[in-house]
N, C-alpha and C positions, 0 to 999 in steps of 0.2 A: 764537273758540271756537264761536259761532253757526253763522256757515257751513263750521266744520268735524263739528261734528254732522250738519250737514246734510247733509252729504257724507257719513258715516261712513250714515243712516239712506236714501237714496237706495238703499244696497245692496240694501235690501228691497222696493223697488219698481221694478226691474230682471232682467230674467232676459236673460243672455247667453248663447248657444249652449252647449253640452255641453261641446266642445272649447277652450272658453275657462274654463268655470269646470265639471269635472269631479266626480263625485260621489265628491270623494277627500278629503283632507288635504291638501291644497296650500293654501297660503293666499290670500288677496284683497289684491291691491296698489293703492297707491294713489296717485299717484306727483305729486308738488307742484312746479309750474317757478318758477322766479324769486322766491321769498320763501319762505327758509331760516326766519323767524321763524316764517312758517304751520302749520311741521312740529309746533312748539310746541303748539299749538292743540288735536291731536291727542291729547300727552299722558293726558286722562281717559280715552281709549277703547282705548288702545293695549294693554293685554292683554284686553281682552274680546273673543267668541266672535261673532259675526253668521254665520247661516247655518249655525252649523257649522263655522266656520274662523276663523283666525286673522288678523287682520290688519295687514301689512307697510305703514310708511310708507317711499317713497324720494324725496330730494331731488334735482331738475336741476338745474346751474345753465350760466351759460353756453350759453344756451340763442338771445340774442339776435340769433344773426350765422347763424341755419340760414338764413333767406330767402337772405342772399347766398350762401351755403355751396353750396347745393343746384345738383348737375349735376357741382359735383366732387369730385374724390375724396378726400375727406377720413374716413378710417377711424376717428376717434376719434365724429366726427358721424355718421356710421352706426353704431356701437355703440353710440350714444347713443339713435340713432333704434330700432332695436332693443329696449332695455332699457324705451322709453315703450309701445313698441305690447304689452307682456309684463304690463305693466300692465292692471286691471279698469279704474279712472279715473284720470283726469289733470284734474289741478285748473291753471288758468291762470291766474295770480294777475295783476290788474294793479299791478304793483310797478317801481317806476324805471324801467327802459329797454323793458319789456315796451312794443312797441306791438302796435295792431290788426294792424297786415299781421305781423309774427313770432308772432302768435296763432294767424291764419291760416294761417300755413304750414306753422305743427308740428298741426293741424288737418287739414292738407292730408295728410303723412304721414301721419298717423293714420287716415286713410278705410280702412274696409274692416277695418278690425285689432281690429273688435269690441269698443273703448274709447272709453268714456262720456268724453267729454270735458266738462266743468262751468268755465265763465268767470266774469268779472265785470265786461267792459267792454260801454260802450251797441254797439249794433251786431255784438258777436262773435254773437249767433245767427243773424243772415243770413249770415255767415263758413261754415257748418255746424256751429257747435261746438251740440252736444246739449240743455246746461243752462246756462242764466246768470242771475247773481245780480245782483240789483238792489234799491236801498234806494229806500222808498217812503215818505213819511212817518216817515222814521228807522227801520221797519220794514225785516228784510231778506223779499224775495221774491226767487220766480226765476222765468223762462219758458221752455219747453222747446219743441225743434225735432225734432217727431215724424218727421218725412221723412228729417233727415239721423240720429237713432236707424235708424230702419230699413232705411238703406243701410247703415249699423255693424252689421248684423245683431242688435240689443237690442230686447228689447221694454219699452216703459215702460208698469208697470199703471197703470190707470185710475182707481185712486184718487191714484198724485202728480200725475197729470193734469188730475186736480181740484181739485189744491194752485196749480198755475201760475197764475200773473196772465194770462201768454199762452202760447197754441199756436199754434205753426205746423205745420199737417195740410196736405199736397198743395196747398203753394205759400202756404197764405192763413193769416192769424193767425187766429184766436179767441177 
């Protein structure tokens, strides 16, 4: 529930282009791969208002076989790919078979589709995934990948930036 608040509160320190999050009534999706249980998580937050709008949880799953998938044509995994990049975030859960390189890859899709992608495994932010969660001391934190936010065309204010343990700004941590 920790890192699903965190998740749900990220909204507020993110501004995605016009055309991705419009000043309408559409709601904010947020879209969870590989642990059905995480959707759970969401629960307390799931009819309240962030921004203005309402916020949709959707579940992937079968998510595991796009690295080998990818190049052919498989039309259920392009609607799939589709329905992620339609998504504000995508949370990557490290759960069973998820590994780093299937992180990466649906990461890889994701470039350019102006979604915050938010991990939990060591290593997934030089992947380019945006946010990743990391337990410190039994505490959870997280460090964020400004360079690949900014090819996602997102901008992350300044003050979660001041929440990260690390940044990575034009190549180098901080």
């Amino acid at each position: 529930q920790l890192k699903a608040a965190f998740i749900y509160n990220f909204i507020n320190f993110v501004d995605w282009p016009e055309e991705k999050m419009p000043d309408n009534d559409e709601p904010i999706i947020i879209g969870i791969i590989d642990n059905k249980d995480f959707v759970k998580a969401f629960d307390p937050i799931k009819n309240k208002k962030i921004r203005g709008k309402n916020t949709i949880i959707k579940y992937f799953k079968d998510l595991n076989k796009l690295k080998k998938s990818e190049g052919r044509n498989n039309s259920r995994q392009k609607q799939t790919i589709e329905s992620l990049k339609k998504c504000h975030i995508v949370f990557l859960c490290a759960y069973n078979s998820t590994s780093i390189d299937n992180s990466a890859a649906i990461i890889n899709v994701l470039k350019g589709s102006s979604v915050l992608t938010v991990g939990e495994q060591a290593g997934l932010l030089e992947t380019g995934c945006n946010i990743n969660f990391l337990v410190e001391k039994k505490k959870v934190r997280f460090e964020i990948n400004l360079d690949s936010a900014k090819h996602n065309s997102l901008e992350i204010r300044s003050k979660l930036l001041k929440l990260a343990k690390r940044v990575i700004k034009e190549g180098k941590s901080k």
